[in-house]
C-alpha positions as CSV (number, residue, x, y, z in Angstrom):
1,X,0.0,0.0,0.0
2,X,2.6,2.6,1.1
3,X,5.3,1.2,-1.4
4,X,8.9,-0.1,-0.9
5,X,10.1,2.6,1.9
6,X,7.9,1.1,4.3
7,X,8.7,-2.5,4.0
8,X,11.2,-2.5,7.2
9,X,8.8,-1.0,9.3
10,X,6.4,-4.0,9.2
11,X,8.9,-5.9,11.7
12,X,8.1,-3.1,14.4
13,X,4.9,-3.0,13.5
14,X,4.3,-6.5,14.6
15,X,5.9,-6.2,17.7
16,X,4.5,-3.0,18.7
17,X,1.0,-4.0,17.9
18,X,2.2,-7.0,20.5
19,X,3.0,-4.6,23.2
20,X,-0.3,-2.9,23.1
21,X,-1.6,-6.1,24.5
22,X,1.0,-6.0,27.0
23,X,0.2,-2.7,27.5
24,X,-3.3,-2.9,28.5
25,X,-2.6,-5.0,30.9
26,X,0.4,-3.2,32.6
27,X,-1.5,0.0,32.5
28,X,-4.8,-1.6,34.1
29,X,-2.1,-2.9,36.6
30,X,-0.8,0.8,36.9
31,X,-4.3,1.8,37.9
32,X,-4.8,-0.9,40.4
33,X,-1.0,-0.6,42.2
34,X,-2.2,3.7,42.7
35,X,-5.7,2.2,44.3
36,X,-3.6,0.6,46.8
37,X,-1.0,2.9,47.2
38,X,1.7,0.8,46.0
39,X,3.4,3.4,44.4
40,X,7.2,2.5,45.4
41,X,6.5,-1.3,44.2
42,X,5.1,0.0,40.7
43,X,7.9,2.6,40.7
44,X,10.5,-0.5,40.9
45,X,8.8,-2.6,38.4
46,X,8.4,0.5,35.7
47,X,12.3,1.2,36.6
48,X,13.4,-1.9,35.2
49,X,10.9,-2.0,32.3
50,X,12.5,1.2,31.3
51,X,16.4,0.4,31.7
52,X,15.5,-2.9,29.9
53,X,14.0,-1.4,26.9
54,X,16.7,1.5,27.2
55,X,19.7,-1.4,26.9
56,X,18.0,-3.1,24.4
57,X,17.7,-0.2,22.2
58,X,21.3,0.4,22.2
59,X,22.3,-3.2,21.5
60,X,19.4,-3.7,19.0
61,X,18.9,-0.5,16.7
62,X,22.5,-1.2,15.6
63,X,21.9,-3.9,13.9
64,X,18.3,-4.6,13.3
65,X,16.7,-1.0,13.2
66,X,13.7,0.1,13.5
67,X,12.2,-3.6,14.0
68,X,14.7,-4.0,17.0
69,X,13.0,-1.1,18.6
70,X,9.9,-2.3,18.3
71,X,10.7,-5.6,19.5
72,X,12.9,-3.7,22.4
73,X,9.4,-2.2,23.5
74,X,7.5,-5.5,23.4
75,X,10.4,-7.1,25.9
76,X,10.3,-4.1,28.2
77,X,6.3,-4.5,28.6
78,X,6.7,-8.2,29.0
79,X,9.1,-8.0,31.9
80,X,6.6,-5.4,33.8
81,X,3.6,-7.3,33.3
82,X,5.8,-10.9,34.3
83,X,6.8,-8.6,37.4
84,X,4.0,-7.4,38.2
85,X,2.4,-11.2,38.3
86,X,5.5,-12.2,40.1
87,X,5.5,-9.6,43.4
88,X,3.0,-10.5,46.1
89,X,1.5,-7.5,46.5
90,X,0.4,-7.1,42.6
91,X,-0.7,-10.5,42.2
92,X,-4.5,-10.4,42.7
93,X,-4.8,-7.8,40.4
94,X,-2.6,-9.5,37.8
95,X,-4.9,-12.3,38.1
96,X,-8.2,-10.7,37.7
97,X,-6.5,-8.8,34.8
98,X,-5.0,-12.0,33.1
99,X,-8.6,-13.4,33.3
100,X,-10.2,-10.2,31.5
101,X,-7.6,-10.6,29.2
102,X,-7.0,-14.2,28.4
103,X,-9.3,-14.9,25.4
104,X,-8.7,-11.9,23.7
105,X,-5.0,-12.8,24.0
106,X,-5.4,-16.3,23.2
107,X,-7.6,-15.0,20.1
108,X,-5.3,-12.8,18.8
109,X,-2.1,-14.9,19.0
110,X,-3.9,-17.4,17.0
111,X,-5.3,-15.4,14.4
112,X,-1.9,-13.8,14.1
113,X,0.1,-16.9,14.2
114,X,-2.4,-19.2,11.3
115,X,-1.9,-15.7,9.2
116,X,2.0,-15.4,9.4
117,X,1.6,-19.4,8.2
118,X,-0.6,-19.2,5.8
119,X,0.7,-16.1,4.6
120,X,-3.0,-14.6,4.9
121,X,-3.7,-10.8,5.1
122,X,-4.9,-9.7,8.3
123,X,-8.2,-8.3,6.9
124,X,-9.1,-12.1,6.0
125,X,-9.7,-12.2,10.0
126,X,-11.3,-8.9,10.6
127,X,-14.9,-10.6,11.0
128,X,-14.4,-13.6,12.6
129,X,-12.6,-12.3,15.2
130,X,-15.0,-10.4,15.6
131,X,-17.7,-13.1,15.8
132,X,-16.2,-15.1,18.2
133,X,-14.9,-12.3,20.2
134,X,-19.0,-11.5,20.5
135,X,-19.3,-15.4,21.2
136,X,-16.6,-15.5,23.8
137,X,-17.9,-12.1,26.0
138,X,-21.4,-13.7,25.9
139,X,-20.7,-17.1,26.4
140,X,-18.3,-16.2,29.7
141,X,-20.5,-13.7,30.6
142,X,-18.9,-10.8,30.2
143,X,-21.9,-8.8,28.4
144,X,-25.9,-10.2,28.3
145,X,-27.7,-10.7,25.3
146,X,-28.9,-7.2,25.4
147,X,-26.0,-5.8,25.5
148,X,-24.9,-8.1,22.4
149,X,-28.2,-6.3,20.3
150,X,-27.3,-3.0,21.7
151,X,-24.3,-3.7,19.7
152,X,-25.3,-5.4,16.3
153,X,-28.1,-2.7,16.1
154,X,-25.2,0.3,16.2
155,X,-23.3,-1.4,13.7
156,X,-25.6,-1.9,11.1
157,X,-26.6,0.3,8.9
158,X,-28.7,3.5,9.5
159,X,-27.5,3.2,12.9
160,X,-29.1,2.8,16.2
C-alpha cells in the first residue's frame, strides 16, 4: 500500500502492535497498584521495564533497526507485566486482569500466528474475530444478550 520505503517497518509494527496487548494489561495494573498505594513497588517494576528497553535499544537498533525497537518495547512490557504477576502485592490484580484478558490474548495470538503461516492478510480475519470475540464475551459472561443487540443494532446500517 505505502510502497517499498515502508517494508522495514512491518517488523516493528508487529511487535509493537504485540505490546499494546501488553500494554493494557500493565497500564490496568498501573491503575490498580495507585488504588492501593503501592506506588514504590510500581515505581520498581516500571524502573526496570524502562532500563530494559533503554539497553536493548542500544544493542538492537544497531543492527536490526527500527524492528529492534519495536521488538525492544515489546520485551520491556513483558518483563513489567511478568513482574507485576511475580511480586506478592500485585498479584491479585494480575490475576483478575489476566482473566479479562486471556481470550482476547489467546484470540489474537492465534489469528496472528495461522496468518504469518498461511501467509494470509490480516483483513481475512477482521470478521471472525470479531464473531467469536461477541461469542466469547457472551458465552463467559462478560456482556448479556442485550448488551450483544445494543451492539449489532449500532453497527448496522442506518444506525441505532
Amino acid at each position: 500500500l505505502f510502497g517499498a520505503d515502508y517494508v522495514q517497518a512491518s517488523g516493528a509494527l508487529f511487535w509493537l502492535s504485540a505490546a499494546i496487548v501488553l500494554a493494557y494489561l500493565y497500564y490496568g495494573l498501573f491503575n490498580a497498584a495507585l488504588s492501593r498505594h503501592q506506588e514504590k513497588q510500581w515505581i520498581l517494576v516500571n524502573g526496570l521495564g524502562a532500563l530494559l528497553n533503554v539497553c536493548l535499544n542500544l544493542v538492537l537498533i544497531p543492527s536490526h533497526g527500527i524492528a529492534g525497537a519495536g521488538f525492544a518495547t515489546f520485551a520491556a512490557f513483558l518483563i513489567q507485566v511478568i513482574l507485576t504477576g511475580i511480586l506478592g502485592a500485585f498479584r491479585p490484580d494480575f490475576r483478575i486482569m489476566l482473566r479479562a484478558a486471556g481470550w482476547p490474548i489467546l484470540l489474537g495470538a492465534t489469528i496472528v500466528l495461522v496468518s504469518r503461516f498461511l501467509e494470509l492478510k490480516l483483513v481475512f480475519w477482521l470478521l471472525p474475530m470479531i464473531v467469536i470475540y461477541l461469542i466469547l464475551l457472551v458465552v463467559t459472561r462478560t456482556i448479556n444478550r442485550d448488551d450483544l443487540k445494543l451492539i449489532l443494532k449500532a453497527v448496522r446500517p442506518g444506525g441505532p
